[in-house]
DSSP file (Angstrom, degrees, kcal/mol; ACC not computed):
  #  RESIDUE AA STRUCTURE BP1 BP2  ACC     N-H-->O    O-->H-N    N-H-->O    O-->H-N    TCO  KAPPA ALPHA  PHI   PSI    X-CA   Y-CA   Z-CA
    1    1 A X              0   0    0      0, 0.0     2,-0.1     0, 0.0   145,-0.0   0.000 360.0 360.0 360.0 167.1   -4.6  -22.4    9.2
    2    2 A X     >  -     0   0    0      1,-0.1     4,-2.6     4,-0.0   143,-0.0  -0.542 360.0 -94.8-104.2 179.1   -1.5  -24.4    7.7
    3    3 A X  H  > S+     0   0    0      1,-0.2     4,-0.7     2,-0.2    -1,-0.1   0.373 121.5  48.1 -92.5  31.0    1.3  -22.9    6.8
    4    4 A X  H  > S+     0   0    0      2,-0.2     4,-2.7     3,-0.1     5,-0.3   0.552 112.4  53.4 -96.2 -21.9    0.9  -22.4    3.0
    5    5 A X  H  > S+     0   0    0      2,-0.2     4,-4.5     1,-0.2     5,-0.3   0.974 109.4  51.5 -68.8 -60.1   -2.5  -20.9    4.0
    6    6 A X  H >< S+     0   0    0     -4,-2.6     3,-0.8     1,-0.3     4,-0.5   0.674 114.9  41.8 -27.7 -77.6   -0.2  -18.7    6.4
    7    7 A X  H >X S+     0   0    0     -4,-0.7     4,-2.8     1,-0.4     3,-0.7   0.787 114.8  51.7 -84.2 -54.0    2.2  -17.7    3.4
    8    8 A X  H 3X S+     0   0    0     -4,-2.7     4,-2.0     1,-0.3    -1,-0.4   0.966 112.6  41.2 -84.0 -27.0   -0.5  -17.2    1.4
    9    9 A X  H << S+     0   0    0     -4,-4.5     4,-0.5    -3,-0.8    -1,-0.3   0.597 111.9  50.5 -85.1   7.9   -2.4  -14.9    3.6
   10   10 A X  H <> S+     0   0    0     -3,-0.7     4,-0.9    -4,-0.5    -1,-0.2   0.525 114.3  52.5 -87.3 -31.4    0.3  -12.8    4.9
   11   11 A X  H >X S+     0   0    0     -4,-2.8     3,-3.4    -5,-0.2     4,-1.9   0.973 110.6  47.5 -46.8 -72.1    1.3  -12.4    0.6
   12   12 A X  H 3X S+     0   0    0     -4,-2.0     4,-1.2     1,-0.3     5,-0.4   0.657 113.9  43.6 -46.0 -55.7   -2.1  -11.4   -0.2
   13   13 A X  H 34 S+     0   0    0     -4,-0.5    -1,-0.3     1,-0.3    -2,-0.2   0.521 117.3  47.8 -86.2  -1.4   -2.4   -8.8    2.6
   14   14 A X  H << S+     0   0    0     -3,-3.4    -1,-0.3    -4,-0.9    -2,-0.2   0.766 107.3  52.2 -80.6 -48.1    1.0   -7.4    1.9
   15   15 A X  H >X S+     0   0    0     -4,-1.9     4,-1.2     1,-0.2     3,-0.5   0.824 114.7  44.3 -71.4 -19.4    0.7   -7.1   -1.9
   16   16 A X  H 3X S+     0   0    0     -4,-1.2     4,-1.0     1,-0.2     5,-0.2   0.609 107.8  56.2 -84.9 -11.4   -2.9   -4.9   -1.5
   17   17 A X  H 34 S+     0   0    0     -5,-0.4     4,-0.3     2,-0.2    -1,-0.2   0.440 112.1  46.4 -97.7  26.1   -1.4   -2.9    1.1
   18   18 A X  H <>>S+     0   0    0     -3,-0.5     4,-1.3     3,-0.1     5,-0.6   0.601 113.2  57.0 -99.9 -50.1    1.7   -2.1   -1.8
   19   19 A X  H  <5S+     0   0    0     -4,-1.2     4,-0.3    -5,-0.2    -2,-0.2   0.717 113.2  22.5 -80.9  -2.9   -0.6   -1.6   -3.5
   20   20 A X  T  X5S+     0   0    0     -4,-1.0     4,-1.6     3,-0.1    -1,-0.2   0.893 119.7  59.7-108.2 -56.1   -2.9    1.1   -2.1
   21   21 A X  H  >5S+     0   0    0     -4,-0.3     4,-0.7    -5,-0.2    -2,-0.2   0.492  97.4  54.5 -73.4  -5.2    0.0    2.8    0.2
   22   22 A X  H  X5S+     0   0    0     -4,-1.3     4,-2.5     2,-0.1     5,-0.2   0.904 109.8  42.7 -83.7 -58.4    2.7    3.8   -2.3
   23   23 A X  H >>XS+     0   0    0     -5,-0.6     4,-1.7    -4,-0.3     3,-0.6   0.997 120.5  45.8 -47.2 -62.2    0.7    5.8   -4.5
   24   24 A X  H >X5S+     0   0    0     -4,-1.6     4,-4.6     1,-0.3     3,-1.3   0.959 119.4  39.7 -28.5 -72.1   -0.9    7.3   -1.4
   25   25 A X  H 3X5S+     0   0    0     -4,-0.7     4,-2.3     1,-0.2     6,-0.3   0.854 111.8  52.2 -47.1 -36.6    2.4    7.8    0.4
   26   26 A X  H <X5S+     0   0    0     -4,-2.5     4,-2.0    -3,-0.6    -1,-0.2   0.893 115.0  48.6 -81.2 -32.3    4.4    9.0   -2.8
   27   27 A X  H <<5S+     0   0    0     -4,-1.7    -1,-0.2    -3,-1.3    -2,-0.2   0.774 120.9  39.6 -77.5 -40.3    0.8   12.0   -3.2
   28   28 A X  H  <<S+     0   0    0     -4,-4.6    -2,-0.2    -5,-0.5    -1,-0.2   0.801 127.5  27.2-102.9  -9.4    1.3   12.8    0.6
   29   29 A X  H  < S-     0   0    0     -4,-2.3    -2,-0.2    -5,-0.3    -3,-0.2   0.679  90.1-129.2-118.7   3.9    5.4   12.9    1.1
   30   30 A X     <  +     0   0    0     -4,-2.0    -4,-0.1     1,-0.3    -3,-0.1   0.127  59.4 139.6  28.1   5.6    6.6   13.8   -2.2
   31   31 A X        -     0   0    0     -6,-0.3     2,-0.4     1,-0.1    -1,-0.3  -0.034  62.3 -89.4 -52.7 159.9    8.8   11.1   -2.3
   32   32 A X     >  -     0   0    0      1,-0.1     4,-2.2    -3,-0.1     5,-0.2  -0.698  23.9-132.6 -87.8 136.3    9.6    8.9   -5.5
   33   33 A X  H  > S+     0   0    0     -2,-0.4     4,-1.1     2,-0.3    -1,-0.1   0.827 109.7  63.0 -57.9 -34.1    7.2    5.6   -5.9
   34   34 A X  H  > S+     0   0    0      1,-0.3     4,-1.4     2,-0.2     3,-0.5   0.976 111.3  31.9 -39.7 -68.9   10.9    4.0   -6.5
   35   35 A X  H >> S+     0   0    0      1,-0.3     4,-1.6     2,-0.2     3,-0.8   0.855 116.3  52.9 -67.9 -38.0   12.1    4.7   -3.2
   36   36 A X  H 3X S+     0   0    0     -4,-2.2     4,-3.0     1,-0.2    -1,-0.3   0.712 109.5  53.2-102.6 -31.3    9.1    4.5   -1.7
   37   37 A X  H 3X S+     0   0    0     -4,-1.1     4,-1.3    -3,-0.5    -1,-0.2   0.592 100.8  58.1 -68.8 -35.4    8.7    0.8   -3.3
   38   38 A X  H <X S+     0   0    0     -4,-1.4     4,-1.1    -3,-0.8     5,-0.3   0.821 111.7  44.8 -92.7 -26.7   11.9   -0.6   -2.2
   39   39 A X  H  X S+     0   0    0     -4,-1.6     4,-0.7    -5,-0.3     5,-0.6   0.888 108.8  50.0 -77.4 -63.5   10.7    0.1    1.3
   40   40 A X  H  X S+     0   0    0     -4,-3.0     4,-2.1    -5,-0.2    -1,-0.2   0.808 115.4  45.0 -17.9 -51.7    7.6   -1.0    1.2
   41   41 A X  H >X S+     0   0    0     -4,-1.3     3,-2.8     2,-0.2     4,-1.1   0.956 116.8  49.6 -61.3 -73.6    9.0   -4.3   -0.3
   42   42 A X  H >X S+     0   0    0     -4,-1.1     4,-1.6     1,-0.3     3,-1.1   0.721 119.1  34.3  -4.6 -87.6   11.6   -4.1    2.3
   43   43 A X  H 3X S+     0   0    0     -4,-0.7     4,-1.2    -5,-0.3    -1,-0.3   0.612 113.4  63.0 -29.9 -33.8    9.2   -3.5    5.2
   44   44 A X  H <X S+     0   0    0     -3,-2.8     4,-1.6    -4,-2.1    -2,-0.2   0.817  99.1  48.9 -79.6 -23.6    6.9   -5.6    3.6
   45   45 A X  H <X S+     0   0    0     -4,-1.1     4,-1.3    -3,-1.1    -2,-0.2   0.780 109.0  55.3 -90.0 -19.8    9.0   -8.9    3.7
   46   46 A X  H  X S+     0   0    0     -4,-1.6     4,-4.4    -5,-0.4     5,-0.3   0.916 112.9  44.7 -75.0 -47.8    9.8   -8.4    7.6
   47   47 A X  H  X S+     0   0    0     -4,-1.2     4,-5.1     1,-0.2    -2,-0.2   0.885 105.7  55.6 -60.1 -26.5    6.0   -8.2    8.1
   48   48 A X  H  X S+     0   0    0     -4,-1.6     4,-2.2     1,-0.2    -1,-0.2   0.849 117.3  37.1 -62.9 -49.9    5.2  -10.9    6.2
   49   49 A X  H  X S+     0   0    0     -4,-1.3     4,-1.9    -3,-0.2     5,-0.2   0.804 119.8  45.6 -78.9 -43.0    7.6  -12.7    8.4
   50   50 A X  H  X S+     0   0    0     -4,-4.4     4,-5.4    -5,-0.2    -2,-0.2   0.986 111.2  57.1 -58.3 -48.7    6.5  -10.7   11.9
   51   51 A X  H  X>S+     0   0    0     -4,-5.1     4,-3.8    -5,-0.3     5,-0.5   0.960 109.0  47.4 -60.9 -41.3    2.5  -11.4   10.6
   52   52 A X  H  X5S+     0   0    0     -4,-2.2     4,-2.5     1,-0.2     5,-0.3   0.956 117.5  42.1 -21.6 -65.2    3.5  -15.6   10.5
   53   53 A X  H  X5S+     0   0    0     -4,-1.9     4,-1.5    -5,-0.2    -1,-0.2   0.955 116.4  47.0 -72.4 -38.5    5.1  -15.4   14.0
   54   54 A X  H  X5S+     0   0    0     -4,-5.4     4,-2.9    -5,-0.2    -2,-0.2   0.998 113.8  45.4 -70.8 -61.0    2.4  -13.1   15.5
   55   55 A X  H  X5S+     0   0    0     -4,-3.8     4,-4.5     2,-0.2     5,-0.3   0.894 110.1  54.8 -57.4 -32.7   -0.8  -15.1   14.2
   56   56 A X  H  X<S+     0   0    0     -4,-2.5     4,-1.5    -5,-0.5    -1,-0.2   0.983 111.4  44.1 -24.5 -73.4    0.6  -18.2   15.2
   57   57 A X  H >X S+     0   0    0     -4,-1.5     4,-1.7    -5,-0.3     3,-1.5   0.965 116.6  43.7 -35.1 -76.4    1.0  -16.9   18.3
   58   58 A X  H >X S+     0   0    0     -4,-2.9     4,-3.6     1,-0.2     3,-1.8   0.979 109.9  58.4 -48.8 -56.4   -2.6  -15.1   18.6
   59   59 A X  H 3< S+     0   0    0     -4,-4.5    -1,-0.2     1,-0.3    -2,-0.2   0.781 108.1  38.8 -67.9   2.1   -4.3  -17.8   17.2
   60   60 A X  H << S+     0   0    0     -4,-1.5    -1,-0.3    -3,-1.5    -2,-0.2   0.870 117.0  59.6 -87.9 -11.4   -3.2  -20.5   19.8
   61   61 A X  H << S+     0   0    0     -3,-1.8     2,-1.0    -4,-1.7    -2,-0.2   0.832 102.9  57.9 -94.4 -57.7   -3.7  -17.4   22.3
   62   62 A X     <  -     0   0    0     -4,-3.6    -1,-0.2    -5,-0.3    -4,-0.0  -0.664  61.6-168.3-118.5 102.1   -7.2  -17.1   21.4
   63   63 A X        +     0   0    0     -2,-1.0     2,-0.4    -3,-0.1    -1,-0.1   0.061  57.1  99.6 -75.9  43.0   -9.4  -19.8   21.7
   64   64 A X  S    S-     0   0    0     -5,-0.1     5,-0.1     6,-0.0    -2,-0.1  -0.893  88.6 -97.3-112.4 137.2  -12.8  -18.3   19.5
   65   65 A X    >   -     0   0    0     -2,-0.4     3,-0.7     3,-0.1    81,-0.0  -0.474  35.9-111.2 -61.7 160.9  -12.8  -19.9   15.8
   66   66 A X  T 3  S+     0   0    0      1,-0.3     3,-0.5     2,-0.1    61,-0.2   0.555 118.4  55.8 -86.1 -44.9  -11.1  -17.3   13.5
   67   67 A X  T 3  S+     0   0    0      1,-0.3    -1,-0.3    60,-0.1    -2,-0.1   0.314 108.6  45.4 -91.4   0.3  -14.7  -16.8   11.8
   68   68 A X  S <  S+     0   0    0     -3,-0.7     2,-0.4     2,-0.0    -1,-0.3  -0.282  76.6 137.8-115.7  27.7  -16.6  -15.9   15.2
   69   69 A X        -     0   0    0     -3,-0.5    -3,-0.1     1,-0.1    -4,-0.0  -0.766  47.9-139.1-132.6 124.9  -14.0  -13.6   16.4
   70   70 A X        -     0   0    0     -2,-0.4    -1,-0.1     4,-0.1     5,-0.1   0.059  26.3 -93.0 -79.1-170.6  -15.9  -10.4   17.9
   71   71 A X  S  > S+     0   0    0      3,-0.2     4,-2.2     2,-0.2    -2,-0.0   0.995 123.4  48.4 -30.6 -89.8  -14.7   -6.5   17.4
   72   72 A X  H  > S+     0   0    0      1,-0.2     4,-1.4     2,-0.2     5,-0.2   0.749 105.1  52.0 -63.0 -33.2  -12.9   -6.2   20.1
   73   73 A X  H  > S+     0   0    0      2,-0.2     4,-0.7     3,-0.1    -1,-0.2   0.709 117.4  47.6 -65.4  -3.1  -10.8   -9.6   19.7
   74   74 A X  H >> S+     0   0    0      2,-0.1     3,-2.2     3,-0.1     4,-1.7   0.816 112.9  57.3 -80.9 -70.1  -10.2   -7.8   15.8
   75   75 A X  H >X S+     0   0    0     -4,-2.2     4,-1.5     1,-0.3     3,-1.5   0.725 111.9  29.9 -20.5 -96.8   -9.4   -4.9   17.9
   76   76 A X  H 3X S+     0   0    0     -4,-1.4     4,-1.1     2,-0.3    -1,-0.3   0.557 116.2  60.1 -40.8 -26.1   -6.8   -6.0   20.0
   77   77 A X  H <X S+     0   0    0     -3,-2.2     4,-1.9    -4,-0.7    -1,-0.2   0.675 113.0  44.2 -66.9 -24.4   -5.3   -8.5   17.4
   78   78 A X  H <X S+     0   0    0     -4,-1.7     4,-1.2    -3,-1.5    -2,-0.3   0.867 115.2  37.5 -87.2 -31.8   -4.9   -5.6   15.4
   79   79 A X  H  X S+     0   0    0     -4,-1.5     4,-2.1    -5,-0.2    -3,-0.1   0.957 120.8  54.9 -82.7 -61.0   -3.3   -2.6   17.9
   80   80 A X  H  X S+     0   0    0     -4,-1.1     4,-0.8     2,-0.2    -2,-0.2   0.839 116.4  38.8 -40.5 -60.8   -1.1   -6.2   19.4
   81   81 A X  H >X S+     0   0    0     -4,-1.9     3,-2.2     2,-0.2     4,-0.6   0.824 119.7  44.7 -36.6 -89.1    0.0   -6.7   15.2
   82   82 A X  H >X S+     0   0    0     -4,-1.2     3,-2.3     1,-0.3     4,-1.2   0.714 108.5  55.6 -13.2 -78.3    0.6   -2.9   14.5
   83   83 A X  H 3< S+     0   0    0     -4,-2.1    -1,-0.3     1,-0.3     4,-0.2   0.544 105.4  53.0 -55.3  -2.4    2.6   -2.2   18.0
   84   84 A X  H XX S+     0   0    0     -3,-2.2     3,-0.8    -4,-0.8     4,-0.6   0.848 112.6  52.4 -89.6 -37.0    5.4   -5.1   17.0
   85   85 A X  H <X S+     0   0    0     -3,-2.3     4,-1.9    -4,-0.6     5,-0.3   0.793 101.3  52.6 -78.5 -23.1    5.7   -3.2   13.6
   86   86 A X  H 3< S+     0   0    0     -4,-1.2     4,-0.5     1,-0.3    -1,-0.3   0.530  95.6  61.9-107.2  -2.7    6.3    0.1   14.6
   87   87 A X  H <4 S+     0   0    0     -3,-0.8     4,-0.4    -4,-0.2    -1,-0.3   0.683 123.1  32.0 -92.2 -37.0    9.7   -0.3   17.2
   88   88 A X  H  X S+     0   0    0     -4,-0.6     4,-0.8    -3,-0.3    -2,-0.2   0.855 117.0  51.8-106.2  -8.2   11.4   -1.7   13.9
   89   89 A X  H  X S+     0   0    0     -4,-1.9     4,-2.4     2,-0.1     5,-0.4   0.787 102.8  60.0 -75.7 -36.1    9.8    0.2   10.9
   90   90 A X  H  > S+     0   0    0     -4,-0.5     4,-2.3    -5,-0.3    14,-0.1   0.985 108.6  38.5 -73.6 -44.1   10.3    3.8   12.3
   91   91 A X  H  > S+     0   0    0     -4,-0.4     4,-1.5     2,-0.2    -1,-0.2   0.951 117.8  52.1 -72.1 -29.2   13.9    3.8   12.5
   92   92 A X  H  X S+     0   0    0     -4,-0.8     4,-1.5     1,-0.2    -2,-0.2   0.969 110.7  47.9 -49.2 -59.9   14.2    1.8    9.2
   93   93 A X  H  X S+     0   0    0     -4,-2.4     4,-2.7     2,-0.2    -1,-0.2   0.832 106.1  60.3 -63.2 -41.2   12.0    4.3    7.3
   94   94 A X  H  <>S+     0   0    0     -4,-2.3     5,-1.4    -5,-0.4    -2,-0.2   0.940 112.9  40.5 -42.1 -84.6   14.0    7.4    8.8
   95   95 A X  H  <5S+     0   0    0     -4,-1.5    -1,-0.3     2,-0.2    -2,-0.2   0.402 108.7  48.0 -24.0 -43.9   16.8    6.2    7.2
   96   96 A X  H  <5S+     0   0    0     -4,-1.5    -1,-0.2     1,-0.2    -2,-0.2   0.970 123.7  35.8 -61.6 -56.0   16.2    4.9    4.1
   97   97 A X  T  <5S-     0   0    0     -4,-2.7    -2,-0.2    -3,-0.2    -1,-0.2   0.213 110.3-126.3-110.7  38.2   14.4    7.5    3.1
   98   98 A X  T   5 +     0   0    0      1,-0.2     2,-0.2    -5,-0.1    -3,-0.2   0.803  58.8 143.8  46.7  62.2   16.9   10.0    5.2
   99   99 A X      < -     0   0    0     -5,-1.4    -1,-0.2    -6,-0.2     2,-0.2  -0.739  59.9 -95.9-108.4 135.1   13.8   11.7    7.3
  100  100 A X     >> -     0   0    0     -2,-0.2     4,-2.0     1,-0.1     5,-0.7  -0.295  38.1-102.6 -81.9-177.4   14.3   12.6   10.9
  101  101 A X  H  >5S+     0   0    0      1,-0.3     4,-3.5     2,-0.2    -1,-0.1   0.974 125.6  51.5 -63.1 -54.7   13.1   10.0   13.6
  102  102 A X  H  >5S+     0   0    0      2,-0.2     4,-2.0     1,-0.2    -1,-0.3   0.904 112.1  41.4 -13.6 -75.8   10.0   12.5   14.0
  103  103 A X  H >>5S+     0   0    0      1,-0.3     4,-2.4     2,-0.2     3,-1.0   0.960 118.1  46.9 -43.2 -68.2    9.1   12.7   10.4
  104  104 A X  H 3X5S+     0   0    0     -4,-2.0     4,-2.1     1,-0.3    -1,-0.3   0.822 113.8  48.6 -64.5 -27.4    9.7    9.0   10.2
  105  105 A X  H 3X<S+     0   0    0     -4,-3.5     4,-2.8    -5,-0.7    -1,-0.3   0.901 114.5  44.6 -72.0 -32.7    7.4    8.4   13.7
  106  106 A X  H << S+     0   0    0     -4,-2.0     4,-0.3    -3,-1.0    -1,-0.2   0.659 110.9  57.7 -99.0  -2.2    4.1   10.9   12.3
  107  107 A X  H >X S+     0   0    0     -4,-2.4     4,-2.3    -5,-0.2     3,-0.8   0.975 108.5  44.6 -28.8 -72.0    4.8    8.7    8.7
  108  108 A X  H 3X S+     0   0    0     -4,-2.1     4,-3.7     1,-0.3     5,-0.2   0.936 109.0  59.1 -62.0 -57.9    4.0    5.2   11.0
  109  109 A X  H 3X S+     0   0    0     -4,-2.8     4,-1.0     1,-0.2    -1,-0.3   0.916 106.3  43.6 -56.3 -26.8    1.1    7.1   12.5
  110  110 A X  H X> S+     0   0    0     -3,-0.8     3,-2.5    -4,-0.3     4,-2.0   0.956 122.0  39.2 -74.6 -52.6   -0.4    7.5    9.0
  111  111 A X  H >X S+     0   0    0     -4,-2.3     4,-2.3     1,-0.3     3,-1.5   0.959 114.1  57.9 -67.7 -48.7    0.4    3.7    8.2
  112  112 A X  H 3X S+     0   0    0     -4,-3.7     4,-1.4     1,-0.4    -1,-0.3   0.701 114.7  34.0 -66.0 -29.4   -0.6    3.0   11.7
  113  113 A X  H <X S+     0   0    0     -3,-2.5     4,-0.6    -4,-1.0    -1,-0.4   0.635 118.1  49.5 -88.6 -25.9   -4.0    4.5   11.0
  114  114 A X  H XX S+     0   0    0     -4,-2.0     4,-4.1    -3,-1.5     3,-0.9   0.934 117.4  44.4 -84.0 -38.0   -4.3    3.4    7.5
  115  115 A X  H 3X S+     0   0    0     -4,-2.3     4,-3.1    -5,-0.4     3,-0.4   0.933 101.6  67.2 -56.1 -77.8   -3.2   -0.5    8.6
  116  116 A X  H 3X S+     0   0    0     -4,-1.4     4,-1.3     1,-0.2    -1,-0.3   0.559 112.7  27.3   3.9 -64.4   -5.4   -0.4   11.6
  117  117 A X  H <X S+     0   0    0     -3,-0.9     4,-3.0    -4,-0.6    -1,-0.2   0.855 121.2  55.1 -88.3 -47.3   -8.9   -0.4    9.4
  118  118 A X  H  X S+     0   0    0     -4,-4.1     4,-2.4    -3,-0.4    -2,-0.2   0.996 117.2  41.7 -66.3 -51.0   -7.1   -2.4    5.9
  119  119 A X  H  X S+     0   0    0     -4,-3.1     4,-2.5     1,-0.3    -1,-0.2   0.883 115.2  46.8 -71.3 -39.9   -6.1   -5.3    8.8
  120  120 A X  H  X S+     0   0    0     -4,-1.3     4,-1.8    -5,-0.2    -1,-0.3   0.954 123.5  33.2 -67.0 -57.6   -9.2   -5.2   10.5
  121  121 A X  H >X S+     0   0    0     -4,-3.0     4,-2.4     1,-0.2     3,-1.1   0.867 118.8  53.9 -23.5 -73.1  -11.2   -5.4    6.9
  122  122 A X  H 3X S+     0   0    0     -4,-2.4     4,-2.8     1,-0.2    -1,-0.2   0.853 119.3  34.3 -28.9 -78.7   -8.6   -7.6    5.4
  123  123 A X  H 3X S+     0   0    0     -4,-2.5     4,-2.5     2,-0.2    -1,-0.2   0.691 117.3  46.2 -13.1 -59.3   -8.9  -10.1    8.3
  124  124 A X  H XX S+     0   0    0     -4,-1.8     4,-1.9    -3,-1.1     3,-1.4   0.999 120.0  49.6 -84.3 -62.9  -12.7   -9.9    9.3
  125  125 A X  H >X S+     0   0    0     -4,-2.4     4,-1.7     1,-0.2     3,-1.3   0.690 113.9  45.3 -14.7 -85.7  -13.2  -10.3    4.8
  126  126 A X  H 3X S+     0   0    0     -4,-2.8     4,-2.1     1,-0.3    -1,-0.2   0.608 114.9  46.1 -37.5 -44.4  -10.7  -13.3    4.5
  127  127 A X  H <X S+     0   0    0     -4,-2.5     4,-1.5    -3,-1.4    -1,-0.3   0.795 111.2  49.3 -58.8 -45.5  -12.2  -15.1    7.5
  128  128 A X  H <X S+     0   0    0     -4,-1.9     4,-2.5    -3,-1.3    -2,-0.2   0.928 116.0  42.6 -87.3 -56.7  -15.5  -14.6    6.4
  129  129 A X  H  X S+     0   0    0     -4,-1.7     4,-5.6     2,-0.2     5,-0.3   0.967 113.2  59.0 -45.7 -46.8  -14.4  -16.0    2.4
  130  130 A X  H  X S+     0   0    0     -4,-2.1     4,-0.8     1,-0.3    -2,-0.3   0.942 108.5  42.6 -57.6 -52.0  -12.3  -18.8    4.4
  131  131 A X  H  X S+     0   0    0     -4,-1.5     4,-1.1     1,-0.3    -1,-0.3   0.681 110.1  51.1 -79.9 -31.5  -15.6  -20.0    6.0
  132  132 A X  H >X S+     0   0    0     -4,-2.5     4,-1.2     1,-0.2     3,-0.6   0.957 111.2  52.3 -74.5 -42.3  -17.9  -19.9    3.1
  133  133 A X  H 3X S+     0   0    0     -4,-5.6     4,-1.0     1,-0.3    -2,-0.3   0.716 111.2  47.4 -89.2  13.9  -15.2  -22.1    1.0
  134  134 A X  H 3< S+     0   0    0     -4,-0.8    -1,-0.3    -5,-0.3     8,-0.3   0.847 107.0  53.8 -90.3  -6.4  -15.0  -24.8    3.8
  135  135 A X  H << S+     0   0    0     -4,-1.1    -2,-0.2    -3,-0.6    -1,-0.2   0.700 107.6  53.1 -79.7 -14.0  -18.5  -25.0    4.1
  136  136 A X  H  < S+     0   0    0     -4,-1.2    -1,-0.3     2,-0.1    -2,-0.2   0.853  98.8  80.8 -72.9 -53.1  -18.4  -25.7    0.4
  137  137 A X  S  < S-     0   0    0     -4,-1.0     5,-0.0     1,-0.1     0, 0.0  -0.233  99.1 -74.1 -84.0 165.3  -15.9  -28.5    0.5
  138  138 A X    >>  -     0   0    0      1,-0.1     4,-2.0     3,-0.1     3,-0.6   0.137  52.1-109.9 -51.8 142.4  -16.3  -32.0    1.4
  139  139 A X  T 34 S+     0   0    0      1,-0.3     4,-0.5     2,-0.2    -1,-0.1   0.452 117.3  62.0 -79.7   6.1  -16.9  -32.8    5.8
  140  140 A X  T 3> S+     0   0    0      2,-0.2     4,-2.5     3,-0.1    -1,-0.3   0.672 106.4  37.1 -88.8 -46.0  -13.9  -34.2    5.9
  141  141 A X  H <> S+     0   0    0     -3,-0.6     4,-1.5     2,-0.2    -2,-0.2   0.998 114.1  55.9 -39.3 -75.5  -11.9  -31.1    5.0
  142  142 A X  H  X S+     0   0    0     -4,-2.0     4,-0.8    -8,-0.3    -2,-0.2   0.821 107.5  46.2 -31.8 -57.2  -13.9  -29.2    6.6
  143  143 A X  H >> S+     0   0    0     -4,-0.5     4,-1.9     2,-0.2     3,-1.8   0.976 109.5  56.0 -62.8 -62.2  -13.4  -31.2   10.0
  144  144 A X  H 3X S+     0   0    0     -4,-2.5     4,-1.9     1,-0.3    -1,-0.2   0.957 108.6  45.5 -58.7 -30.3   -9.6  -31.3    9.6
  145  145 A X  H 3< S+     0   0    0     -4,-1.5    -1,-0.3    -5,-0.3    -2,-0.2   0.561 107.8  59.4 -80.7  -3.1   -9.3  -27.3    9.2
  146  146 A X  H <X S+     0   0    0     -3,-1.8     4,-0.6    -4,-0.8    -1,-0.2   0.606 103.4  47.3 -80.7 -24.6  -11.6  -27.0   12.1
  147  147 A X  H >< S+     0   0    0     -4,-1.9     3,-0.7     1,-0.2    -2,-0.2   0.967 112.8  62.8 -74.1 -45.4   -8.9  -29.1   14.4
  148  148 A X  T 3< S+     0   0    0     -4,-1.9    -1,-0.2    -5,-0.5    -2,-0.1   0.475  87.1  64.6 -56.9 -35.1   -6.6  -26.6   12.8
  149  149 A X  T 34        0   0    0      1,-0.2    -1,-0.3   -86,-0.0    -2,-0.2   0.757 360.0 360.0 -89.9 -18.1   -7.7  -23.4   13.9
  150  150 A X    <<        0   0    0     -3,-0.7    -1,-0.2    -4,-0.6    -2,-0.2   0.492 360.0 360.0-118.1 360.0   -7.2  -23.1   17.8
């Protein structure tokens, strides 16, 4: 992927996971969707930024096209993502929302669990869309996004 594809697929999976985890979160902690909104956003623009630097990373790591990519490489792309978030989200989250480091650590296990299944989905879903619309475009396209991926 290039990097506007990057941008745009770090957005996307950040703005559905606003949208499904705030209501959730706001129903399970009693917290206000306000507060709960500027962290997300907050949190959300460091991942955005973390997911860029990490897939980069994975994908040069891992030489299987993006659209062949078994279980267990989702697996392990996914705990590898997840475990960079959580050494700088937990103390952030304490704080903001003025929780102790506990509270804020069995929070990040819920996110950790809900994120876990949305990345794998998100991913294995996107990949799967990405691959039907190059096979739709022209073989030259196609050919240059192939060079692209590993």
């Amino acid at each position: 992927m290039g990097t506007k594809e990057r941008v745009f697929h770090a957005v996307l999976f950040e703005a559905l996971a606003l949208s499904l985890i705030i209501p959730l979160t706001a129903l399970i902690t009693g917290k206000g969707t306000g507060s709960l909104a500027m962290v997300g956003v907050g949190l959300s623009f460091y991942t955005v930024i973390w997911n860029y630097i990490y897939n980069v990373w994975f994908d040069k790591a891992c030489v299987v096209p993006r659209d062949q990519r078994s279980l267990k490489t989702r697996i392990a792309h996914t705990m590898g993502f997840e475990g960079g978030l959580v050494f700088v989200t937990v103390p952030v989250v304490a704080w903001f929302l003025d929780i102790s480091l506990w509270a804020a650590l069995v929070l990040e296990a819920g996110f950790l669990v809900f994120f876990f299944f949305y990345a794998m989905a998100f991913n294995w879903s996107y990949d799967k869309a990405r691959a039907r619309y190059l096979a739709s475009k022209p073989a030259e396209i196609q050919s240059e996004n192939k060079a692209a991926e590993c």
